[in-house]
C-alpha positions in Angstrom: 11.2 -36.7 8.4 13.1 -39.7 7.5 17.1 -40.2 7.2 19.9 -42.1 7.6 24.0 -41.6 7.9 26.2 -42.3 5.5 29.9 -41.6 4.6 31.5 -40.4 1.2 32.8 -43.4 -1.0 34.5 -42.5 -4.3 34.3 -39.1 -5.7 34.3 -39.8 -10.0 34.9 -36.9 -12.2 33.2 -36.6 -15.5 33.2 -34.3 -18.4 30.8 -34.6 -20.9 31.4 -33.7 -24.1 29.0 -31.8 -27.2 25.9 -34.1 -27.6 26.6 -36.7 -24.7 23.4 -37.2 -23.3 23.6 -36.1 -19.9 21.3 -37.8 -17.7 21.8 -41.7 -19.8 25.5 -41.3 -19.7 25.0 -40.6 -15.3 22.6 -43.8 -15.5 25.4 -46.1 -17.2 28.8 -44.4 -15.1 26.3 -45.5 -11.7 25.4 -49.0 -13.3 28.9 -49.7 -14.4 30.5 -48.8 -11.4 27.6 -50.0 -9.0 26.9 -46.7 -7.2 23.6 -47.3 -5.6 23.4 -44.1 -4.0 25.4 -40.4 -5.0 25.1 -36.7 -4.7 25.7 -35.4 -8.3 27.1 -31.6 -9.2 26.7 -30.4 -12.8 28.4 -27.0 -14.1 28.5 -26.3 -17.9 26.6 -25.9 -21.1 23.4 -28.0 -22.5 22.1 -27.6 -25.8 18.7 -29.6 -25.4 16.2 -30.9 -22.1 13.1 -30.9 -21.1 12.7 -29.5 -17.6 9.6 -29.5 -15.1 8.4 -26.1 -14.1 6.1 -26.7 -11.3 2.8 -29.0 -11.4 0.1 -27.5 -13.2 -2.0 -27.8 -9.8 -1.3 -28.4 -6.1 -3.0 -31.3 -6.8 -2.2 -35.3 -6.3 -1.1 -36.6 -8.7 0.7 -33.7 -9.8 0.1 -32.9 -13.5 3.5 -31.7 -14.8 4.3 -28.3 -16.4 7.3 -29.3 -19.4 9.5 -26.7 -20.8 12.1 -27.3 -23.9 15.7 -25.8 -23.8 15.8 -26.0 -27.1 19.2 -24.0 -27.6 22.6 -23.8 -25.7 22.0 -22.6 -22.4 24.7 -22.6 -19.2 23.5 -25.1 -16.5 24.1 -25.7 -13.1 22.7 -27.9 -10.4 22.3 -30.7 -8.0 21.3 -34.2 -8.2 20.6 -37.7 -6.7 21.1 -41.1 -8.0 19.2 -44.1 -6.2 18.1 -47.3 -7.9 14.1 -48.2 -8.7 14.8 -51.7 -8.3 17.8 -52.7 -11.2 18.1 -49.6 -12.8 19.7 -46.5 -11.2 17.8 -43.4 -11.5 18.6 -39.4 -11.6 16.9 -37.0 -9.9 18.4 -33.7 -10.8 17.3 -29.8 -10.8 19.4 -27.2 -12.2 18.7 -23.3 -13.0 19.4 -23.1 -17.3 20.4 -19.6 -18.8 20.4 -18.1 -22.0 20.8 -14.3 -22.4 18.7 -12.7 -20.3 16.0 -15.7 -19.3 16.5 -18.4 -16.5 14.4 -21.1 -16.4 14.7 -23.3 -12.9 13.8 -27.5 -13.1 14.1 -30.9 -13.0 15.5 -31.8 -15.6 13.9 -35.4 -17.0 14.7 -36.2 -20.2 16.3 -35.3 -23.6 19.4 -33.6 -21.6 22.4 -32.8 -24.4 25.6 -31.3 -23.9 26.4 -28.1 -25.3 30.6 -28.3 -25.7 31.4 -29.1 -22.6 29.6 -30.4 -19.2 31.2 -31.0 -15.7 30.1 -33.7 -13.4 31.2 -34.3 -9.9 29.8 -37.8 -8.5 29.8 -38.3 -4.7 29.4 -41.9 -4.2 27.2 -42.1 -0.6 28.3 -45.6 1.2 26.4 -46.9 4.3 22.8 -46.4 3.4 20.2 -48.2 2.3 18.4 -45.9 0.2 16.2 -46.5 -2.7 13.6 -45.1 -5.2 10.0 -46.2 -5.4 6.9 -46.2 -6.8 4.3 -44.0 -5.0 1.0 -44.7 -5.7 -0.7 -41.6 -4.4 1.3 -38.7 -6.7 2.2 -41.3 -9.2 5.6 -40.7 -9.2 9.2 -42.6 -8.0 10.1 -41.4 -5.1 12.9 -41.5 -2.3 12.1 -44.2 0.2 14.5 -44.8 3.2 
């Protein structure tokens, strides 16, 4: 295990409305303001996203399993933002419900407001945190 200590900078309220797109509308508020590092709380509704259930295989490199909203479905869930070199980056799972079915993932692109969304950004000051390229799963990972 790796970490490091950092304190809370500015806390930045959002609220998405129908259609935003979720996850491009947190990469420009975190390039905009220059928040290189934030906890992120999302509570609301989401019409479209594609999620990742699991890998396919506990395998490297993982092989993704996708899943489509496709509807309006109430969200909530927890995210990251740290930067892969100029470009902030969201790292966010969330449990999605419609009716009776819940589907749980990381939600990674194609993410769309249903009416409204809540956001609550924690900027996270005093670290030096970043996202990288791993070569063995293939994926951008957390590297302090």
């Amino acid at each position: 295990m790796k970490y490091q200590i950092g304190k809370t900078g500015r806390v930045v309220v959002v609220r998405f409305e129908d259609k935003d797109d979720v996850i491009g509308n947190l990469v420009e508020l975190a390039r905009k303001e220059n928040i290189k590092a934030a906890a992120v709380y999302l509570v609301g509704g989401m019409r479209e996203g594609s999620i990742v259930v699991g890998p396919e295989k506990d395998e490297f490199p993982p092989m993704p399993v996708w899943r489509k909203l496709g509807e309006s479905h109430e969200v909530v869930g927890f995210g990251t933002v740290f930067w892969l070199d100029d470009e902030p980056r969201v790292h966010f799972h969330g449990a999605f419900g419609k009716k009776d079915m819940v589907k749980v993932g990381c939600l990674r692109e194609n993410s769309e407001t249903f009416l409204v969304l809540e956001a609550i950004v924690l900027e996270i000051e005093g670290v030096t945190a970043k996202r990288e390229l791993d070569p063995v799963s293939g994926m951008v990972l957390l590297k302090l």
